[in-house]
C-alpha positions as CSV (number, residue, x, y, z in Angstrom):
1,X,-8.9,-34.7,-22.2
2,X,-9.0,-34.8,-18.2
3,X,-9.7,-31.7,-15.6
4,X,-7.6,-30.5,-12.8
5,X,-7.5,-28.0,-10.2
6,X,-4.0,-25.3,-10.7
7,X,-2.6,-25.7,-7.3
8,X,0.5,-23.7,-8.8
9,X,1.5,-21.0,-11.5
10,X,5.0,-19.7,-12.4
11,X,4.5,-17.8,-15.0
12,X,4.9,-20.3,-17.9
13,X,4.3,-23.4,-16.4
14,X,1.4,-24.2,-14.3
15,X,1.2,-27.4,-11.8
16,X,-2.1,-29.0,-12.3
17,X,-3.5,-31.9,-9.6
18,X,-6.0,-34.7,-10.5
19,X,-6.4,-37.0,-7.4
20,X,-3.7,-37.9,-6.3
21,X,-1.7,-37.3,-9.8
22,X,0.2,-34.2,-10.3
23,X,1.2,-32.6,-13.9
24,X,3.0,-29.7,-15.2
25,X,1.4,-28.3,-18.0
26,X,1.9,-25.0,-20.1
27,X,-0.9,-22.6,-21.9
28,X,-2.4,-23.7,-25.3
29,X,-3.7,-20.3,-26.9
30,X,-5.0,-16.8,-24.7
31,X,-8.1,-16.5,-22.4
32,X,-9.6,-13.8,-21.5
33,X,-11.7,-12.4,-18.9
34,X,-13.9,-9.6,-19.7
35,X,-12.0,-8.7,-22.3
36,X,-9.3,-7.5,-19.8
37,X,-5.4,-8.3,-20.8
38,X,-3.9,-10.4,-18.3
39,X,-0.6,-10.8,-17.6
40,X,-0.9,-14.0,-16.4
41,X,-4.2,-16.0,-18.1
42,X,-4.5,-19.3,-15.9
43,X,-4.4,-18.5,-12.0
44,X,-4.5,-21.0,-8.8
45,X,-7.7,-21.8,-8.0
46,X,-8.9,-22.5,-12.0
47,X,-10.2,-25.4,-13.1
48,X,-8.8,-26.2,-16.5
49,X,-8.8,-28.8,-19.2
50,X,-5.7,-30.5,-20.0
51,X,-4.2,-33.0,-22.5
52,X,-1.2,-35.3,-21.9
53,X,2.0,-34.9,-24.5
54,X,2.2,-38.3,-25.9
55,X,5.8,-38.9,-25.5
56,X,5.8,-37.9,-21.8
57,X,2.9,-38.2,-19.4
58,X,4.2,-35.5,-16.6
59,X,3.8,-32.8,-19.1
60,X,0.3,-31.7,-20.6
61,X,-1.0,-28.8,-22.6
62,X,-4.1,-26.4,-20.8
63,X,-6.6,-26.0,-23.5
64,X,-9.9,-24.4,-22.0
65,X,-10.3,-22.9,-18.3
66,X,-13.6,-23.9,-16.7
67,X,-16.0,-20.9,-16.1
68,X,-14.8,-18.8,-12.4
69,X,-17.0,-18.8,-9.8
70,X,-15.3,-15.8,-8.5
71,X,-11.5,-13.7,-8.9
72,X,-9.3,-11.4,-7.0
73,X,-7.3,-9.2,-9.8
74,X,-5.1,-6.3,-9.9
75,X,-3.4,-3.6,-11.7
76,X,-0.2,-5.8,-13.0
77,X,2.9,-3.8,-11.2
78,X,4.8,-2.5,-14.6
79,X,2.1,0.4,-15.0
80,X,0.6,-1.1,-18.5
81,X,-2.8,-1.6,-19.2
82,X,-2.7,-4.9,-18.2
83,X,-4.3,-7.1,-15.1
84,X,-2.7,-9.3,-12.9
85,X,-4.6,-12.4,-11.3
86,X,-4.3,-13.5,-8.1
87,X,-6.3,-16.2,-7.7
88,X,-9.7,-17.6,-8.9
89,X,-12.8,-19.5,-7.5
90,X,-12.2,-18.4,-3.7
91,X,-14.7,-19.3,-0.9
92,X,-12.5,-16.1,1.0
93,X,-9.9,-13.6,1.5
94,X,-8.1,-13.1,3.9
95,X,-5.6,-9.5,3.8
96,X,-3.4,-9.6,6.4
97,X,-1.2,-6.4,7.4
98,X,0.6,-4.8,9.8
99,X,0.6,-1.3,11.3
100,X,4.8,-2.1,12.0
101,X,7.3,-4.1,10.7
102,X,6.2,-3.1,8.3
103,X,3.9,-0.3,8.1
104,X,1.0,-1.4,5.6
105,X,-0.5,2.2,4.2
106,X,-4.2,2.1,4.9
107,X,-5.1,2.9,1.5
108,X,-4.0,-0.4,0.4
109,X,-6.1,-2.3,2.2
110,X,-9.4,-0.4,1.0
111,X,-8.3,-0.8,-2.1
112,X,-8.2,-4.4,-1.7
113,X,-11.3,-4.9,0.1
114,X,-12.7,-2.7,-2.9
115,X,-11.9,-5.4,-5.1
116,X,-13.1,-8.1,-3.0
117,X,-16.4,-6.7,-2.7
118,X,-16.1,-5.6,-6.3
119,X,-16.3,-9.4,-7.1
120,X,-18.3,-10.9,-4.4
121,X,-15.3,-12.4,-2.3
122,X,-16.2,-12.4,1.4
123,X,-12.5,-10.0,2.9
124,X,-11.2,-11.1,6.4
125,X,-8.6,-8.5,8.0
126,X,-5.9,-10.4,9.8
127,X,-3.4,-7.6,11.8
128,X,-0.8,-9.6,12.4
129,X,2.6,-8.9,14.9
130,X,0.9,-7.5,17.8
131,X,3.4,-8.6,20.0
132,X,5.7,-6.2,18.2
133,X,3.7,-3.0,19.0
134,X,4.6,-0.4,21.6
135,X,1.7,1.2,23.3
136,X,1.1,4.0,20.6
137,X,0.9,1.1,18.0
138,X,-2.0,-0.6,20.3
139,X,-3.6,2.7,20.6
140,X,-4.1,3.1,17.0
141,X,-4.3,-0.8,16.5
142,X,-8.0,-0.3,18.2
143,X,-9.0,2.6,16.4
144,X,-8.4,0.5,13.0
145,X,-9.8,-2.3,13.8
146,X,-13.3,-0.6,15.2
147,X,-13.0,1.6,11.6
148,X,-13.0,-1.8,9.2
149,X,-15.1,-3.1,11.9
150,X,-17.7,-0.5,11.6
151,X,-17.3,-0.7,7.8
152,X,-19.0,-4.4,8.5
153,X,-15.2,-6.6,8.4
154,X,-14.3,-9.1,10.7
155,X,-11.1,-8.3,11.8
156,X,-8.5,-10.4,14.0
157,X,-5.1,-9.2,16.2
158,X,-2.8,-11.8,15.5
159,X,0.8,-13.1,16.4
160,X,2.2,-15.6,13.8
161,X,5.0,-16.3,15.3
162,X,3.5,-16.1,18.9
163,X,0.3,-18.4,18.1
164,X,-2.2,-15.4,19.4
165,X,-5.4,-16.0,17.9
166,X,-4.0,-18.6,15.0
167,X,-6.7,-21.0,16.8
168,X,-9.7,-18.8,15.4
169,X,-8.4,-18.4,11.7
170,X,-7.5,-21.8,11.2
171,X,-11.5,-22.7,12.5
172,X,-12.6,-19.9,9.9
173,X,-10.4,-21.9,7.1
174,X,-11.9,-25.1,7.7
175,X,-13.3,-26.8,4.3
176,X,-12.7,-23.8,2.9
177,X,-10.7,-22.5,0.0
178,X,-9.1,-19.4,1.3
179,X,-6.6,-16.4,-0.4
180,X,-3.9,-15.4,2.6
181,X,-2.9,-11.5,0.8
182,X,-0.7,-8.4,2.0
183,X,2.2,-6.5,0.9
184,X,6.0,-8.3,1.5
185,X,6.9,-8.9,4.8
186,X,3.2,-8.6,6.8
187,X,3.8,-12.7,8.1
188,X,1.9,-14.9,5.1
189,X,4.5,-17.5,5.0
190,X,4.8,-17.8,8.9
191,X,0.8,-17.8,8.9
192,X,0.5,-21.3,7.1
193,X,2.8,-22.3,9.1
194,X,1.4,-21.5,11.9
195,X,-2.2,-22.8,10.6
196,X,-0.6,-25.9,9.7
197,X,3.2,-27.0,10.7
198,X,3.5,-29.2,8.1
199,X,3.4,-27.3,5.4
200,X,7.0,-25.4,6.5
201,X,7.1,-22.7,4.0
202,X,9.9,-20.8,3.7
203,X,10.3,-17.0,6.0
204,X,12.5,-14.2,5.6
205,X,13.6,-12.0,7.8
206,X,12.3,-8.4,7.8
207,X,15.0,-5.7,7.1
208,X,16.2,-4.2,9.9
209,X,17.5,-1.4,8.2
210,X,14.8,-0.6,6.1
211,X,11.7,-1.7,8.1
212,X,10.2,-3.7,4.9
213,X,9.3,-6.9,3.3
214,X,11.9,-9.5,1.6
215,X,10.0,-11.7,-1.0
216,X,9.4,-15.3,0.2
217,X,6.8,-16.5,-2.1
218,X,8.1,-15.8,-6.1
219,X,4.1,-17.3,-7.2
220,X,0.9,-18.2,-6.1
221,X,0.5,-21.5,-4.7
222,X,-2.4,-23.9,-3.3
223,X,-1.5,-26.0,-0.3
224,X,-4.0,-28.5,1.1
225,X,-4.5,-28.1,4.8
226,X,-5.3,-30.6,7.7
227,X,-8.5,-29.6,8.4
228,X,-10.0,-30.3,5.2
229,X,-9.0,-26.7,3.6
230,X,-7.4,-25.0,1.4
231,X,-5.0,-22.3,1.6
232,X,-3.5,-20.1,-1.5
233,X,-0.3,-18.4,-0.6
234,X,0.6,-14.7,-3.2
235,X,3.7,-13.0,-3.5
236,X,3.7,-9.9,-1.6
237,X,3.0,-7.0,-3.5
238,X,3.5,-3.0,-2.5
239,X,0.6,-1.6,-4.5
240,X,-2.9,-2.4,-5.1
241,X,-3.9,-1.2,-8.4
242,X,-8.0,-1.7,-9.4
243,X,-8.8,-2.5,-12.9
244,X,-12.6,-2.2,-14.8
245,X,-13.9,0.2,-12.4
246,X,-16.4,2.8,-13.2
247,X,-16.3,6.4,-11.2
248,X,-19.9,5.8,-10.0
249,X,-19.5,2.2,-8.8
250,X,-16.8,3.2,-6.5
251,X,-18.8,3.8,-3.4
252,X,-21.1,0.3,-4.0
253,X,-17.7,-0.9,-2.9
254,X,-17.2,1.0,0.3
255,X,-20.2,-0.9,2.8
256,X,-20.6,1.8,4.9
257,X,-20.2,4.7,2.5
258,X,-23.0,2.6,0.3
259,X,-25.2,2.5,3.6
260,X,-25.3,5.7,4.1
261,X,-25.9,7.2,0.2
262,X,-29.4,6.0,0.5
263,X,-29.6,9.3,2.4
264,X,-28.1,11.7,0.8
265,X,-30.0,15.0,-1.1
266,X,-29.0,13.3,-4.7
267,X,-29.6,9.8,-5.5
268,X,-26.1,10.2,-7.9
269,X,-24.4,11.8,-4.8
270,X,-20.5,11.9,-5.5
271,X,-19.8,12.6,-1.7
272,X,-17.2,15.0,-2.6
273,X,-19.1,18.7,-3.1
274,X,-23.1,17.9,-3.1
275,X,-25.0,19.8,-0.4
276,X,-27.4,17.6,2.4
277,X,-24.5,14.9,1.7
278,X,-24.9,12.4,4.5
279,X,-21.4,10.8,3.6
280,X,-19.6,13.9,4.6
281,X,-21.9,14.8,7.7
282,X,-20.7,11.4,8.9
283,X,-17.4,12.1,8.5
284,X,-17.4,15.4,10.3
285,X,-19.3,14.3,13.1
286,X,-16.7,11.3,13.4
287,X,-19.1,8.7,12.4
288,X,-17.5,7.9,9.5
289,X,-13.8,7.0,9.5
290,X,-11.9,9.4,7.8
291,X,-9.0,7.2,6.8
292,X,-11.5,5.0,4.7
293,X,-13.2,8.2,3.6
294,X,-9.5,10.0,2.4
295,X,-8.9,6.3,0.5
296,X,-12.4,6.9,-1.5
297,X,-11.8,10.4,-2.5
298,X,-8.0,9.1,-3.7
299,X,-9.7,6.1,-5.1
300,X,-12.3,8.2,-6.8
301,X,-9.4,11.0,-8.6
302,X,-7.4,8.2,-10.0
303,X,-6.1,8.6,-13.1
304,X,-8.8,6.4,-15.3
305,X,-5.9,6.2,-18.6
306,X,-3.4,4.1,-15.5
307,X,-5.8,1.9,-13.6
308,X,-8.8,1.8,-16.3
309,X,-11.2,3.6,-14.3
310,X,-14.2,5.0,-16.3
């Protein structure tokens, strides 16, 4: 029996590295986390078990994933009741987006930094293509980034393709292992390259037409980077579905929202109709950003049968 790290999953084969040696392996049996379904049971970033097939030593069987120190995981995109992992055992995350080219929905990206918090991965917002944006853009560029900011998130303007700022992330990757995630077409792929040129992962084009994301990365996938690193690239994905929530845990999740509860009237304070709620005197006094506020409220009336909310 010998351990590896997943450095890359396709669905039903998974690459596995030891050292230097590199092996594909497939799934021996189902694993489960929490008792949650999972599309996908193995992830990048687990550290599994594996055996060798006799009769060909490039192709193994997984038969026991090592305890997670950590996971990001999602609502799996076809609407069952099922989870989808992204990756497992991550030092960080970093969600990049873009207010153009295309326009990332705001609500998105509180719902991921819900689910980082959620499971005790430290979030990094990367707003990437800056040298795209008109002078509106920039406008509300700085009122986003002092909003997520406030909210306690370090947050970075960046140009992929221009270099602006790529200095800084790559330092905050170092001897790292880091998540790069975003809906299609927000600049992953030209990112690590960017952080490190020889890597060369593939980049679309964005549609011109459309103003959206073309798929360049099919599955997750670990690269090792220069300065000691690690970096796991995800397919882009349009929606951000949370899984295993409860009603009441939502606002934990929300660092601002969470700092101020401690001062509202009720200690069980919903922030929605309570009187003396200092939530919503934040938000009316423009304390409190009401983008991030508008994504808790939608966040809280979710449909608990769709996303398992309780």
């Amino acid at each position: 029996m010998e351990e590896g790290l997943i450095i890359k999953s396709t669905g039903s084969w998974h690459t596995v590295k030891t050292g230097n040696k590199i092996i594909k392996c497939k799934i021996k049996g189902k694993f489960r986390i929490k008792g949650i379904t999972t599309t996908n049971p193995v992830t990048v970033g687990d550290i599994v078990n594996y055996k060798v097939i006799a009769d060909n030593r490039d192709i193994g069987i997984i038969t026991n994933i090592k305890k997670r120190k950590n996971y990001i995981i999602r609502k799996a995109p076809n609407f069952s009741k099922e989870a989808h992992l992204i990756a497992s055992n991550i030092d960080q995350a970093f969600l990049m987006f873009t207010l153009e080219f295309p326009k990332t929905p705001l609500e998105f990206v509180d719902r991921f930094l819900v689910t980082s918090e959620a499971y005790h991965i430290p979030a990094i917002i990367l707003i990437n293509k800056i040298d795209l944006y008109n002078k509106n853009v920039l406008v509300k560029l700085s009122t986003v980034k002092k909003d997520y900011i406030n909210a306690g998130y370090k947050c970075y303007e960046i140009s992929a393709v221009k270099g602006t700022n790529i200095d800084q992330v790559r330092n905050l990757m170092k001897n790292k292992i880091s998540v790069i995630s975003g809906n299609s077409g927000v600049g992953k792929s030209a990112l690590i390259n960017a952080i490190d040129k020889k890597l060369n992962t593939k980049v679309a084009e964005i549609s011109s037409y459309h103003k959206i994301g073309k798929h360049t990365t099919a599955y997750s996938e670990m690269y090792q980077l220069e300065n000691g690193g690690y970096i796991i690239d995800t397919p882009g994905i349009k929606g951000f579905g949370l899984i295993d929530f409860k009603k009441n845990e939502i606002g934990l999740f929300f660092p601002e929202i969470f700092k101020l509860s401690k001062y509202c009237q009720y200690y069980n304070c919903s922030h929605t109709h309570e009187p003396d709620c200092e939530v919503k005197k934040a938000v009316e006094k423009g304390k409190l950003s009401l983008s991030r506020y508008k994504s808790y409220i939608n966040i809280l009336n979710e449909d608990k049968s769709k996303y398992r909310i309780e």
